[in-house]
C-alpha positions as CSV (number, residue, x, y, z in Angstrom):
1,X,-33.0,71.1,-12.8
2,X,-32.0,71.6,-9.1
3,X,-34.2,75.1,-9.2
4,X,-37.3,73.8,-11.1
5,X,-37.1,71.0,-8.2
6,X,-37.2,73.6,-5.9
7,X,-40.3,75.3,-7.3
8,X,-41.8,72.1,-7.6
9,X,-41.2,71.4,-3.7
10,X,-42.4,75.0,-3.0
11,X,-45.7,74.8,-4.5
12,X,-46.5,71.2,-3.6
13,X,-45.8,71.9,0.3
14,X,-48.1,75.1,-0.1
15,X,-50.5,73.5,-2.1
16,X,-50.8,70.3,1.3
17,X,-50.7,73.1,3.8
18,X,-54.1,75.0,2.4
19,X,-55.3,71.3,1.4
20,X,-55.4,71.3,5.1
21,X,-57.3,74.6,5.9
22,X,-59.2,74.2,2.3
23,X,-59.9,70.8,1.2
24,X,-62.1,72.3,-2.0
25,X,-60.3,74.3,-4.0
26,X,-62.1,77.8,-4.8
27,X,-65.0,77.6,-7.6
28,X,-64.3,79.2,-11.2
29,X,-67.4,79.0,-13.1
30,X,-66.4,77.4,-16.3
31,X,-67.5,80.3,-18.6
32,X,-65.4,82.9,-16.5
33,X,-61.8,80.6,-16.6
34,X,-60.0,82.2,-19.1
35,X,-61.0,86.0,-17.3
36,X,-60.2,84.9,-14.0
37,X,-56.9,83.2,-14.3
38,X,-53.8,84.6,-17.3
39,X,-53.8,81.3,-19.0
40,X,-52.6,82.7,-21.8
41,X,-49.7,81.7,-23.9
42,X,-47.1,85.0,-24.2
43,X,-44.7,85.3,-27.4
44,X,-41.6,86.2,-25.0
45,X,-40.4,84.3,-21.8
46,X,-41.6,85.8,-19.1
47,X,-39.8,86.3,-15.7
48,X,-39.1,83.1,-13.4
49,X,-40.9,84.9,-10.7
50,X,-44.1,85.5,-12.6
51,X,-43.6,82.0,-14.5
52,X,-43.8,80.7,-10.4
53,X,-46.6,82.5,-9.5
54,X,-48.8,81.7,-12.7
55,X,-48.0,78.0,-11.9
56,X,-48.9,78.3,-8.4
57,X,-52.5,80.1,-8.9
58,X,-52.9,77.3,-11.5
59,X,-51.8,74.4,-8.8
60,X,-54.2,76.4,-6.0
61,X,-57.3,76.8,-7.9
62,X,-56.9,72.9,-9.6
63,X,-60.0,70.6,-8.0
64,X,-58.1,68.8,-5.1
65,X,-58.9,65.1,-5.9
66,X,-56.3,64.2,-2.5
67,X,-58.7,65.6,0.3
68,X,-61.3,64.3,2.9
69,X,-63.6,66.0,0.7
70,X,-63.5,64.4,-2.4
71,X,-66.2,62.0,-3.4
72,X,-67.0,62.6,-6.5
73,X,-64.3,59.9,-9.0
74,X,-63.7,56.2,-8.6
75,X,-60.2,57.5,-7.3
76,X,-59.1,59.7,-4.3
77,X,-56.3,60.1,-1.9
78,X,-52.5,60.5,-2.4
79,X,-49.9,57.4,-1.6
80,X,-46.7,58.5,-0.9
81,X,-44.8,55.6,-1.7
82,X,-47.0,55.1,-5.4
83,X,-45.9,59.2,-5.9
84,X,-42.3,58.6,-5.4
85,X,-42.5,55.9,-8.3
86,X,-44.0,58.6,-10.4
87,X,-42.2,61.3,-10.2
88,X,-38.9,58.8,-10.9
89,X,-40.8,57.4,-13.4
90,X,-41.0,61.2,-14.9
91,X,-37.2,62.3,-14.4
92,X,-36.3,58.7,-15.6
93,X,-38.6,58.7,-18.8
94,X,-38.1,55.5,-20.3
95,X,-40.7,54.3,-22.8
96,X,-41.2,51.0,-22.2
97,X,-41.7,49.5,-26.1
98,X,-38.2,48.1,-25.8
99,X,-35.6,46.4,-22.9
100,X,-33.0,48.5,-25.1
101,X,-34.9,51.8,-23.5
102,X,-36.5,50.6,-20.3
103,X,-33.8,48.0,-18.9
104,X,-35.0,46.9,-15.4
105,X,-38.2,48.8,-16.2
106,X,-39.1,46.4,-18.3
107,X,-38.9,43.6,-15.2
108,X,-40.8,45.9,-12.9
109,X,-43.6,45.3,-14.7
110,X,-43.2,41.7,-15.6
111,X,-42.8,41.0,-12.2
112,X,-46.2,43.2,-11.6
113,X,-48.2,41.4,-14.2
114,X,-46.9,37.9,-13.1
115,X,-47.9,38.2,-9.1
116,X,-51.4,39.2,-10.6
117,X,-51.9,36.0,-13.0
118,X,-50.3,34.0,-9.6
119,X,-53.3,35.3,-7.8
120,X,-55.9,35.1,-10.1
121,X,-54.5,31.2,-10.6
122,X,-53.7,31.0,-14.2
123,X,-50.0,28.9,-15.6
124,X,-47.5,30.3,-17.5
125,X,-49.3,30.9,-20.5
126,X,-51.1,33.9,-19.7
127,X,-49.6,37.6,-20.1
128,X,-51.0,41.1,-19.5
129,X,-49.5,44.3,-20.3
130,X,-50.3,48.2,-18.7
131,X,-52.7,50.3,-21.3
132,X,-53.7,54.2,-20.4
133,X,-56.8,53.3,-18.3
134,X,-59.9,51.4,-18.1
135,X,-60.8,52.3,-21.8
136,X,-58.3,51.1,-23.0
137,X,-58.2,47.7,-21.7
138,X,-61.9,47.5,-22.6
139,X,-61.0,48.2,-25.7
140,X,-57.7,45.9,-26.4
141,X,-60.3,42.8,-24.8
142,X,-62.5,43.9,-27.3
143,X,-60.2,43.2,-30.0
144,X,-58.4,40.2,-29.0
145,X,-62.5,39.0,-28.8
146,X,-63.2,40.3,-32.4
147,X,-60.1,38.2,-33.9
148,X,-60.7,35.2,-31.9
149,X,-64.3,35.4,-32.9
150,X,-63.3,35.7,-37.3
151,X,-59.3,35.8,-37.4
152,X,-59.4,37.0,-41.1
153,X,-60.6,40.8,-39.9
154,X,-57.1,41.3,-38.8
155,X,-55.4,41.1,-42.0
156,X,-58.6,41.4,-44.3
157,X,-60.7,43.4,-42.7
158,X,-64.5,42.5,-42.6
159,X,-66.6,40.3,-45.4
160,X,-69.5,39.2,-44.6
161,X,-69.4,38.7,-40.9
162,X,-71.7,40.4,-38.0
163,X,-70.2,40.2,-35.0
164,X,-71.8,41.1,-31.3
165,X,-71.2,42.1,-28.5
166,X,-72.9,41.6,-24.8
167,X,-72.6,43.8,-22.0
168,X,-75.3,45.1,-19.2
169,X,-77.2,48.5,-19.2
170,X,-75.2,49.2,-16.2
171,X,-71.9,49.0,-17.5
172,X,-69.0,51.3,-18.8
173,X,-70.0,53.9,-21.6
174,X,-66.9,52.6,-23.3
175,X,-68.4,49.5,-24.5
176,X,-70.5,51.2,-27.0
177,X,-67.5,53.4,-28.3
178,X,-65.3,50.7,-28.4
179,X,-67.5,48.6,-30.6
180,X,-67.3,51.9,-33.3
181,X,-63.6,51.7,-33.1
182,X,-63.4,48.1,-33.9
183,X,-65.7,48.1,-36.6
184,X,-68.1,46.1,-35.0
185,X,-70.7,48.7,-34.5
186,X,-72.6,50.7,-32.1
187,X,-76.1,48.8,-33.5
188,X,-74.7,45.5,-32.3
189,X,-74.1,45.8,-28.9
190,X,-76.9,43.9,-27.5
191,X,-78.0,45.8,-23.9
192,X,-78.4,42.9,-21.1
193,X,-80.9,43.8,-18.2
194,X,-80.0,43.8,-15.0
195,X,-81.6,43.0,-11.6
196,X,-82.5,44.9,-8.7
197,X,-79.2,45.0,-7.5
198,X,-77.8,45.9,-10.4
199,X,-76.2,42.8,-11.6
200,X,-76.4,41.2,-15.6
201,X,-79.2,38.7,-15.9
202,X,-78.0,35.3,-17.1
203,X,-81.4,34.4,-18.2
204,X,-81.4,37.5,-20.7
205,X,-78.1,37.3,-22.0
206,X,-78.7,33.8,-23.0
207,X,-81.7,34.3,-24.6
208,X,-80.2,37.1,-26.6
209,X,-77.1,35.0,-27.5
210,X,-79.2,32.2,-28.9
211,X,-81.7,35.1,-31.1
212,X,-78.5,36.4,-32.3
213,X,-77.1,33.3,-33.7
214,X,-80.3,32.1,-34.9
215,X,-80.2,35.3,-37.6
216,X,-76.8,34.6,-38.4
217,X,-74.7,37.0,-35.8
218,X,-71.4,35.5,-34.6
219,X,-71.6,36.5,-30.9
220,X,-67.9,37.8,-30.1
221,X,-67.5,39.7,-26.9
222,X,-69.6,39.0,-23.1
223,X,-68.3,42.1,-21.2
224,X,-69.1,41.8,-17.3
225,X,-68.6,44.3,-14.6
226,X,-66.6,43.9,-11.7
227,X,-67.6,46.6,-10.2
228,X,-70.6,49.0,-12.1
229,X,-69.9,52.4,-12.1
230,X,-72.7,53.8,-9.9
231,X,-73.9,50.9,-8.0
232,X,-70.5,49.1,-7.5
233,X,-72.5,46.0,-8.5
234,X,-70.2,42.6,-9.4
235,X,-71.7,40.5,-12.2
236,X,-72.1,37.1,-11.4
237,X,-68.8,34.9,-13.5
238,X,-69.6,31.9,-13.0
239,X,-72.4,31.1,-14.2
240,X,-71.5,33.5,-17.3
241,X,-68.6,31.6,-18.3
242,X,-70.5,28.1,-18.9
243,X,-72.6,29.8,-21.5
244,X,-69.1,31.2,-22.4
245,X,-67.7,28.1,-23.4
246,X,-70.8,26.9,-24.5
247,X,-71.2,29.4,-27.6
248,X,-67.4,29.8,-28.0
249,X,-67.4,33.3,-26.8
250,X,-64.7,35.6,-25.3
251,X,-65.3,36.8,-22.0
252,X,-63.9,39.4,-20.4
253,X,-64.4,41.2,-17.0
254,X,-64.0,44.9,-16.8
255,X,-62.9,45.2,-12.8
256,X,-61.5,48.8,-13.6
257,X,-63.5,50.0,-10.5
258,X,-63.7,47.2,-8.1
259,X,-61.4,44.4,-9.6
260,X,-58.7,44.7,-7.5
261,X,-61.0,43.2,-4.7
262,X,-58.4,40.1,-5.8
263,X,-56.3,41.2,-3.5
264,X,-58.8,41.1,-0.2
265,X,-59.2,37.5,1.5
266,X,-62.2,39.2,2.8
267,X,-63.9,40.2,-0.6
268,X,-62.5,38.0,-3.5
269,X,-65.8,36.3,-3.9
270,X,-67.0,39.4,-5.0
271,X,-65.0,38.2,-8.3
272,X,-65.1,34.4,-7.8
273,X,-64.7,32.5,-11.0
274,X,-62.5,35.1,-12.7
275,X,-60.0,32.0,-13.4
276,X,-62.3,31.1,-16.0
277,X,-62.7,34.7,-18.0
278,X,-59.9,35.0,-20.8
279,X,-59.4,38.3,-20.0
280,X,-59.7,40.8,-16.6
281,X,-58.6,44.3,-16.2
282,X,-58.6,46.5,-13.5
283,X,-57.5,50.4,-12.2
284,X,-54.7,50.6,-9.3
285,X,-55.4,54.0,-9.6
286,X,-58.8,53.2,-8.1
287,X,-58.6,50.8,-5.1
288,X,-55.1,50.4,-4.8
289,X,-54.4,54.7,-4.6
290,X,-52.0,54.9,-7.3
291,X,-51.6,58.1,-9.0
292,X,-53.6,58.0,-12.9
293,X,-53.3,56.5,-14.7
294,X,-52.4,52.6,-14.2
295,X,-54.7,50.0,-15.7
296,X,-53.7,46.1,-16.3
297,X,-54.9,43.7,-18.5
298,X,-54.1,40.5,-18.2
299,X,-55.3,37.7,-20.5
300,X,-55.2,34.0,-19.9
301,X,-53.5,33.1,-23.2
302,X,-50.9,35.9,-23.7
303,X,-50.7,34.3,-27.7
304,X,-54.1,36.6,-28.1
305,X,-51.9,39.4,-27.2
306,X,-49.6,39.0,-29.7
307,X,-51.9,37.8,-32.5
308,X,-54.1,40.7,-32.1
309,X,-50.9,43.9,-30.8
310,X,-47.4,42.2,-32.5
311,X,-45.9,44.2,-35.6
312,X,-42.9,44.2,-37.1
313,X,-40.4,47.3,-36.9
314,X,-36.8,46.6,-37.4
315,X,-36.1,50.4,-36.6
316,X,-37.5,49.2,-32.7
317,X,-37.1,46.1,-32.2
318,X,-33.4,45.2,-32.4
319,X,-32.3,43.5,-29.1
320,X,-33.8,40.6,-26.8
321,X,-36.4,38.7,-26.9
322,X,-40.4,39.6,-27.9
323,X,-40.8,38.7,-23.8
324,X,-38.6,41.8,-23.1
325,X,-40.0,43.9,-25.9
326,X,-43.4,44.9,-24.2
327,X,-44.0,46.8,-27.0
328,X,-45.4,43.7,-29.1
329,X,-48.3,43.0,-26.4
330,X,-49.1,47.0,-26.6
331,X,-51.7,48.7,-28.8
332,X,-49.1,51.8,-28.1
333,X,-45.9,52.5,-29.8
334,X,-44.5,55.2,-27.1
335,X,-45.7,53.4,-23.8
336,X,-45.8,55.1,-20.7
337,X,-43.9,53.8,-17.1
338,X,-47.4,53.3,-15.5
339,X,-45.9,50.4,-13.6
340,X,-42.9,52.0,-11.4
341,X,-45.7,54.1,-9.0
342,X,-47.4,50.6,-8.5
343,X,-44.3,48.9,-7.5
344,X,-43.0,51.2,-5.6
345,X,-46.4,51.2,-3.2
346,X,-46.7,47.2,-3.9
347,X,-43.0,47.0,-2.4
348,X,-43.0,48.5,0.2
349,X,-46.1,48.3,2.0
350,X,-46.4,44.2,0.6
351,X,-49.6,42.5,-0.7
352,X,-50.7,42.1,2.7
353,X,-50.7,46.1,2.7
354,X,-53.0,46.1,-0.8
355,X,-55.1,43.9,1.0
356,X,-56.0,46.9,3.7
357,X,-56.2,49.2,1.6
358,X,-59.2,47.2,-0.4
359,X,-60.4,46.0,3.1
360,X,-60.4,49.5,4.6
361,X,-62.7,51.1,1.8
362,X,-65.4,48.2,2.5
363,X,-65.2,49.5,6.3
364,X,-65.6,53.0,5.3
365,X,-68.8,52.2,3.1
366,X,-70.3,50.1,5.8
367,X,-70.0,53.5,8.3
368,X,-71.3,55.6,5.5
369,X,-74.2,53.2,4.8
370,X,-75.2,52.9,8.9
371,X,-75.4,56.5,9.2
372,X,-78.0,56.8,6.6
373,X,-79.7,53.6,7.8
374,X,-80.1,55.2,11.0
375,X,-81.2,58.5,9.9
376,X,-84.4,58.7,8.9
377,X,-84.1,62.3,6.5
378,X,-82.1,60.3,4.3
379,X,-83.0,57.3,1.9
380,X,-80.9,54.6,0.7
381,X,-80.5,53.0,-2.7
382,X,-77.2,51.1,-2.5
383,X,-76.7,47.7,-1.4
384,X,-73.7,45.6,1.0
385,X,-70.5,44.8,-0.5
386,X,-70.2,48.0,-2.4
387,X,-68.0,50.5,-2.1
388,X,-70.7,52.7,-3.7
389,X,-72.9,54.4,-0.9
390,X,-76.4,55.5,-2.7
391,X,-78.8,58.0,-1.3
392,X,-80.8,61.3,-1.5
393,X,-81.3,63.3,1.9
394,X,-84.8,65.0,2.6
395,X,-85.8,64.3,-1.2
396,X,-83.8,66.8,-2.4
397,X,-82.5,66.5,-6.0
398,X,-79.4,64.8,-6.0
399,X,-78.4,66.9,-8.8
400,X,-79.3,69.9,-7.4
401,X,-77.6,69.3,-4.0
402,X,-74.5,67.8,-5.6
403,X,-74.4,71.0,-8.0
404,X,-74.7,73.3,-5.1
405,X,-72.1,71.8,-2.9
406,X,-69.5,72.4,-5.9
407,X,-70.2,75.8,-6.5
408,X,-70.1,76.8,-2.6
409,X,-66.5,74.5,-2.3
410,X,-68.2,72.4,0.3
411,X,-67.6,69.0,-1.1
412,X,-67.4,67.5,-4.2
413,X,-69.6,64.5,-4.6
414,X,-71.3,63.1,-8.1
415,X,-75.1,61.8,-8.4
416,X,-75.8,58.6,-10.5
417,X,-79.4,57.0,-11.5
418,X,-80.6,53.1,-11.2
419,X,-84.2,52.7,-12.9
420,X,-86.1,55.5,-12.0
421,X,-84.3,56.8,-9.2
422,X,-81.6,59.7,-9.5
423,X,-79.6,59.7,-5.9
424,X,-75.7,61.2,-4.7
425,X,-73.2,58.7,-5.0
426,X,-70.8,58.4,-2.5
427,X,-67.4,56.8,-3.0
428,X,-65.2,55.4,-0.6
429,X,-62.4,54.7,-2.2
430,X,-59.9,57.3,-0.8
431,X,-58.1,55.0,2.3
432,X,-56.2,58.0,3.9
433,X,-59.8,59.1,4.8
434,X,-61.2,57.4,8.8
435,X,-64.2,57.3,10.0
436,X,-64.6,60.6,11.3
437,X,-64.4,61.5,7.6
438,X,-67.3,59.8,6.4
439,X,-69.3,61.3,9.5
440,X,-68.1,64.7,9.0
441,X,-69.2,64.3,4.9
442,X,-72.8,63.7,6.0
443,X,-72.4,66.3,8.9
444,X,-71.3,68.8,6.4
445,X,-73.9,68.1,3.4
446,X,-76.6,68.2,6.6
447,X,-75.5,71.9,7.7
448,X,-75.2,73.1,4.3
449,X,-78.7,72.0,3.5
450,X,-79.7,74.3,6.9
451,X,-78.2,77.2,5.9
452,X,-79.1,77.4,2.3
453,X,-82.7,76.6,2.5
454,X,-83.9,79.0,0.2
455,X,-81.5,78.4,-1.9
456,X,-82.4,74.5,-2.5
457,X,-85.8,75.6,-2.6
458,X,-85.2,78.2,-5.4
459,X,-82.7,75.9,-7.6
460,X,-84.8,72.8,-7.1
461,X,-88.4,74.2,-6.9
462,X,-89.5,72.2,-4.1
């Protein structure tokens, strides 16, 4: 163990030092991988000193998602203090179904999921548990909504009923999947329009609530966005939540992106009303610079949790209480330590520290957004209070450009599309980056632009 340590030390401090002098890893066109790198698997052990050297080409040629150059994910950057929790969190290896195999585990995250409910300002009744990312917690809200909505399809499966579901055009692709897993149905997730800032339109959704109940659809599931993935747009809770309780409907808010904007005094609003949701998830690997995955749900009654994840298994189960058992509130059997990397950031740097981290992204996207206010070669599609900076500079394809800056290891940055438009999306979640990092982004896409002319003209025949 002591040796394979070693390694590891040895090709993570090589891999920071050329992170320094290289913050984009080198290229490999996808359909020349397997001849460029010996991926292969060999029928005899191979030496330790070629077994080092294969891993290291593998770690030095891996996209480096840590770096001043990444923009391209809802998550960037590397937290010391969240890694240390990991990598204990590896050598530890608990699986956290059971107090019998987690222990104090088991209270690291209890202690995680109760400071959250605290601040979101719900009693004792409500729960949460970790799930393997945003998905996922989409997914378990979805089905905690389907059995509150017809309580039978858990043990009987579905009769006669039709259940929907409501989310907008802007939000997560998991939605529609989710609704095929549950046996709701791809067909009956009803589409909600947005407005121009990218936001659900009440007036729709209601109107497409009451036409669905009028032909006999039980409507089951009203999925907001904290957070949309390209705009960073925050649906409005409030006002959602009175037709909520006025048609009986679960709501939940998806914040994987942007929810943990709970723990900003500054930027809370952005989610104000989320006491009133039933459930609320959100991605610490996003804002709050954990390493992936670690994604909460928390729910307002924890009984859904338990009606909807509990089972029986007398082979599992077999000491302390269902409250230590986080097993029974899990749609896993085998369940990950996703919380030790959280705590381990959350205590040492204090919620006061979380709170920076959010505020410090805002601050980046406002110095992203005033550069290309003030420049008039580029064009701007995003709005305030985003950590989503939308634009397209001298009308070039966004694709193109974005495309291009990959291939020559310049930066890696993704495009997105609102309406019509198609524009780069830059993400400003990464909190080790300054200013000067923004600048330099925009300073760098500008002089590749120069110097590849004829390039941009060729690929995007303009």
């Amino acid at each position: 163990m002591k040796e394979a340590l070693r390694t590891f030390s040895e090709i993570v401090i090589q891999l920071i030092e050329d992170e320094s002098l290289h913050p984009v890893a080198e290229h490999i066109p996808s359909d020349e991988l397997f001849e460029k790198m010996d991926l292969a698997l060999p029928e005899d052990p191979i030496s330790d000193e070629d077994f080092k050297n294969a891993l290291n080409e593998l770690v030095q040629k891996t996209p480096r998602t840590a770096t001043n150059a990444f923009f391209n994910q809802l998550f960037g950057g590397r937290n010391e203090r969240a890694i240390l929790g990991d990598l204990l969190a590896v050598i530890l290896n608990n699986s956290m179904y059971t107090y019998k195999a987690a222990g104090p585990q088991v209270g690291v995250e209890k202690v995680i999921l109760d400071k959250v409910i605290e601040m979101i300002g719900w009693d004792k009744n409500a729960g949460g548990t970790f799930a393997t990312g945003g998905s996922m917690t989409n997914f378990m809200s979805l089905l905690m909504a389907r059995d509150f909505a017809s309580s039978a399809v858990r043990t009987k499966g579905f009769q006669q009923e039709k259940l929907t579901v409501y989310t907008s055009l802007e939000s997560h692709y998991s939605i529609a999947k989710n609704a095929a897993f549950s046996g709701i149905g791809r067909d009956q997730v009803r589409y909600v329009s947005t407005d121009d800032h990218g936001r659900l339109d009440v007036k729709d959704l209601q109107e497409k609530i009451i036409t669905d109940i009028d032909q006999g659809y039980i409507p089951a599931l009203v999925n907001l966005t904290a957070g949309t993935t390209v705009l960073g747009s925050f649906d409005p809770i409030k006002t959602v939540s009175a037709i909520c309780k006025q048609y009986n409907i679960w709501l939940h808010v998806d914040g994987a992106y942007c929810g943990s904007v709970l723990f900003s005094e500054t930027y809370k609003h952005l989610i104000e009303g989320v006491e009133l949701v039933d459930s609320f998830s959100f991605n610490a690997h996003k804002m709050l610079g954990t390493p992936l995955t670690c994604s909460l749900l928390l729910v307002k009654d924890k009984q859904y949790l338990y009606d909807s994840f509990a089972n029986e298994a007398n082979y599992l189960y077999q000491t302390d209480h269902d409250e230590f058992n986080l097993g029974k509130t899990s749609l896993q059997c085998g369940k990950r330590n996703d919380a030790l990397k959280f705590w381990t950031l959350w205590k040492s740097i204090g919620t006061r520290g979380l709170e920076g981290m959010v505020d410090t992204q805002f601050m980046l996207a406002d110095v992203a957004r005033e550069y290309v206010r003030n420049n008039d070669d580029y064009t701007l599609y995003s709005y305030d209070n985003s950590i989503s900076v939308c634009f397209n500079y001298k009308n070039i394809p966004a694709r193109t450009l974005c495309t291009l800056l990959y291939e020559h290891s310049k930066l890696l940055v993704g495009y997105g599309s609102f309406g019509d438009d198609e524009f780069i999306r830059l993400v400003t979640i990464n909190v080790q980056n300054e200013k000067e990092d923004i600048i330099n982004f925009f300073k760098t896409l500008e002089n590749f632009v120069s110097t590849h002319s004829e390039l941009l003209l060729k690929e995007a025949n303009i």
